[in-house]
ROFIBA-925382 format. One record per residue (C-alpha): z negated, y, x; chain. Coordinates in steps of 0.25 Angstrom, whole numbers, plus 5000, padded with zeros to 4 digits. Example, Ala and Ser with C-alpha at 12.3 -4.5 7.8 and 13.67 -1.06 7.14 Angstrom:
<vodos>
+------+------+------+------+
!    w !    v !    u ! semi !
+------+------+------+------+
! 4969 ! 4982 ! 5049 !    A !
! 4971 ! 4996 ! 5055 !    A !
+------+------+------+------+
</vodos>
This chain:
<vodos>
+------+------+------+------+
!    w !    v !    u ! semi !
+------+------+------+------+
! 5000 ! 5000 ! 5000 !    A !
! 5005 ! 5013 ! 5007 !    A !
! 4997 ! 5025 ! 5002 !    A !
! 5002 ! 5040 ! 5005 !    A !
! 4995 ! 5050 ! 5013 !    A !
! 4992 ! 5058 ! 4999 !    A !
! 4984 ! 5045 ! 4996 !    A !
! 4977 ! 5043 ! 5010 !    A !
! 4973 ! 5056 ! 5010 !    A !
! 4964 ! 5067 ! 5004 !    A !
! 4967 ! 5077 ! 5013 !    A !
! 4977 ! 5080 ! 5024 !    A !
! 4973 ! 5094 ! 5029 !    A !
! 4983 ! 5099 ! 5041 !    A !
! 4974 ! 5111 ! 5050 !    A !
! 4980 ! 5116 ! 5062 !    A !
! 4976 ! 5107 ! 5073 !    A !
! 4972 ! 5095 ! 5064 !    A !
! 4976 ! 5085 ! 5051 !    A !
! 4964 ! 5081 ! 5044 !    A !
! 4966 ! 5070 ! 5035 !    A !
! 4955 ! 5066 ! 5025 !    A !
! 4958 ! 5051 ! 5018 !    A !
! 4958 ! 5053 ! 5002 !    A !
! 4946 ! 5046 ! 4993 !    A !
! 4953 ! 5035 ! 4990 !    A !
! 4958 ! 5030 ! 5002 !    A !
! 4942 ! 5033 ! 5007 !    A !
! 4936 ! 5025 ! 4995 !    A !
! 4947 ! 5013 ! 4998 !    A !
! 4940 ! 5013 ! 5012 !    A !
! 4928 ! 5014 ! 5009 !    A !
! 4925 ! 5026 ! 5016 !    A !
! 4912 ! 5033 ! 5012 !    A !
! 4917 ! 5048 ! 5015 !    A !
! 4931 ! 5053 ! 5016 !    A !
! 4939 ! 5050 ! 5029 !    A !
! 4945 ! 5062 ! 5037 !    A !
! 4952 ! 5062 ! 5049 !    A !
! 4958 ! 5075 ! 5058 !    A !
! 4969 ! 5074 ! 5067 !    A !
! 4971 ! 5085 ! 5077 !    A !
! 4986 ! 5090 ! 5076 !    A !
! 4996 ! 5098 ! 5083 !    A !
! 5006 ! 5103 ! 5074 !    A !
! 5019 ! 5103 ! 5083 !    A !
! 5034 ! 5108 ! 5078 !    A !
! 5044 ! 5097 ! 5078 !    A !
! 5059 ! 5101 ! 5077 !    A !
! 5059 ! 5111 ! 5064 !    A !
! 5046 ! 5105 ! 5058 !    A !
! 5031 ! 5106 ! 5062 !    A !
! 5023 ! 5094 ! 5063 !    A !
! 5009 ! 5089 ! 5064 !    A !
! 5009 ! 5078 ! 5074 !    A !
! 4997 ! 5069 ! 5075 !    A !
! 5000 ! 5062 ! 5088 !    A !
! 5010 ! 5061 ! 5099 !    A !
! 5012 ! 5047 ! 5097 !    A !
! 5028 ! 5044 ! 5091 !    A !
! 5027 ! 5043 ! 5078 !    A !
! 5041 ! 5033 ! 5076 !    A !
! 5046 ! 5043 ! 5067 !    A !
! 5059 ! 5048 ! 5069 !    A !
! 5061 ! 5063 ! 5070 !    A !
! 5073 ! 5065 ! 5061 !    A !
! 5077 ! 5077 ! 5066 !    A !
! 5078 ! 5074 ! 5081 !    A !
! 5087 ! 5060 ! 5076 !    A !
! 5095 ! 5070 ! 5069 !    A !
! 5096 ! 5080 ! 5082 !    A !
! 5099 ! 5067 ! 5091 !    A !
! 5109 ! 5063 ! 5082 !    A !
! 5118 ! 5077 ! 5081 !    A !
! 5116 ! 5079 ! 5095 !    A !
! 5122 ! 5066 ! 5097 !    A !
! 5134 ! 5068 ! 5085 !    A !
! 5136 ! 5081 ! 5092 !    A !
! 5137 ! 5074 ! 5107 !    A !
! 5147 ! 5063 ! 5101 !    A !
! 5156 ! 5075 ! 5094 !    A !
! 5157 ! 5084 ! 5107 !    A !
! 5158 ! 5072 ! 5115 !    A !
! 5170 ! 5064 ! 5109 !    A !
! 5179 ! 5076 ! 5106 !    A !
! 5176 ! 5079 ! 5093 !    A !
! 5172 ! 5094 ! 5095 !    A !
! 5178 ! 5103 ! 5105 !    A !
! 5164 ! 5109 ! 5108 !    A !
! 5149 ! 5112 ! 5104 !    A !
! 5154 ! 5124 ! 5096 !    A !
! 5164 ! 5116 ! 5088 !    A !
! 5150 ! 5105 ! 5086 !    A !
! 5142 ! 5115 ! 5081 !    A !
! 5153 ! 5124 ! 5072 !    A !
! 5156 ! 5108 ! 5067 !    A !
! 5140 ! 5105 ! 5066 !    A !
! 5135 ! 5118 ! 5061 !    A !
! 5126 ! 5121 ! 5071 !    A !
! 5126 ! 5129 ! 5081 !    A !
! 5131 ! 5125 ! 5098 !    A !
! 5116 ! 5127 ! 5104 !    A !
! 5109 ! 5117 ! 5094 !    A !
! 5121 ! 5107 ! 5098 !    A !
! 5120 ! 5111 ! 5113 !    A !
! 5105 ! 5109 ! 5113 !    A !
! 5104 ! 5096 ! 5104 !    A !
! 5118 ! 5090 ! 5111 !    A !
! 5108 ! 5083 ! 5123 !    A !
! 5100 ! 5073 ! 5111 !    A !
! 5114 ! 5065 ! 5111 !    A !
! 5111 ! 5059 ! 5124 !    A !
! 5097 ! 5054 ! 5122 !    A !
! 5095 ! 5040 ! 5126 !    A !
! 5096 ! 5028 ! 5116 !    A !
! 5082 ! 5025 ! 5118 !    A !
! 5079 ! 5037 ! 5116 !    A !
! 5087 ! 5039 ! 5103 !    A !
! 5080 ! 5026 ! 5099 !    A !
! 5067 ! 5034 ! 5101 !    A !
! 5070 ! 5045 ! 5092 !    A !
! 5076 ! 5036 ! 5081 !    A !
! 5064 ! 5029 ! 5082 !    A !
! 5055 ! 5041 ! 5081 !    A !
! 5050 ! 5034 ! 5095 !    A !
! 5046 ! 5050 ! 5101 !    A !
! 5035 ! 5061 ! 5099 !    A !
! 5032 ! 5064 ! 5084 !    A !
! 5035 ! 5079 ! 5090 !    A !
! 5048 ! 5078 ! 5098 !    A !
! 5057 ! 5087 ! 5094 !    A !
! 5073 ! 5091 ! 5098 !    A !
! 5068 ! 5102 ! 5107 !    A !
! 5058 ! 5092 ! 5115 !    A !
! 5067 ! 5080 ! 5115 !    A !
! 5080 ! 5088 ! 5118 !    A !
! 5070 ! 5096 ! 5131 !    A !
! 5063 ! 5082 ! 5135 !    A !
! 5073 ! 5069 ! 5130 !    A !
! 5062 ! 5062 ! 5137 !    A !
! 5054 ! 5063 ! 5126 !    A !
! 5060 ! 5051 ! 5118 !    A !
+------+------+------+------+
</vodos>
């Protein structure tokens, strides 16, 4: 029997340098618990890509980050189209792409990653923070 977080919990208050999480009645009657659980997890709210997001750990989560799949993926697109003829240039790409030459000129190097490393990100295999801008800096990382 899954249960959702709205069932677990009673209360999930998000401060700026914690998440404190208090376990609803239910659930503490069910255990047997004499007074209501309550746990606090220090945080640091980090930006990833576009999006803010509260990250509990630094241990891979083995969720894929859709948005870096989807940079990897244009960048390669892009690499097979300038490679094999099918533009005359990057301005063409980008006219053709609708997006602009420096977001193709600074993406275009994710289309030589490594298959294992390809696997790692398709596997969601790298920190829960890694972003473009880290991962295009430090190719490393995955």
């Amino acid at each position: 029997m899954q249960l959702s977080v709205r069932e677990l919990t009673e209360t999930v208050v998000l401060y700026k340098d914690r998440l404190e999480v208090t376990l609803s009645k239910s659930i503490a009657e069910r255990l047997e618990l004499t007074e209501p659980a309550c746990s606090s997890y220090p945080i640091k709210p980090r930006s990833v890509g576009k999006r803010n997001r509260v990250i509990l750990s630094d241990v891979p989560q083995n969720t894929p980050n859709q948005e870096l799949i989807l940079c990897v993926a244009k960048s390669w697109k892009w690499y097979q189209a300038l490679s094999k003829g099918k533009v005359r240039s990057v301005q063409e790409l980008a006219a053709l792409e609708k997006t602009s030459v420096e977001t193709i000129t600074r993406n275009l190097p994710l289309a030589i990653l490594k298959p294992d490393q390809v696997e790692k990100l398709l596997k969601g295999q790298h920190a829960p923070d890694l972003s473009v801008a880290k991962l295009l800096n430090a190719p490393s990382l995955l």
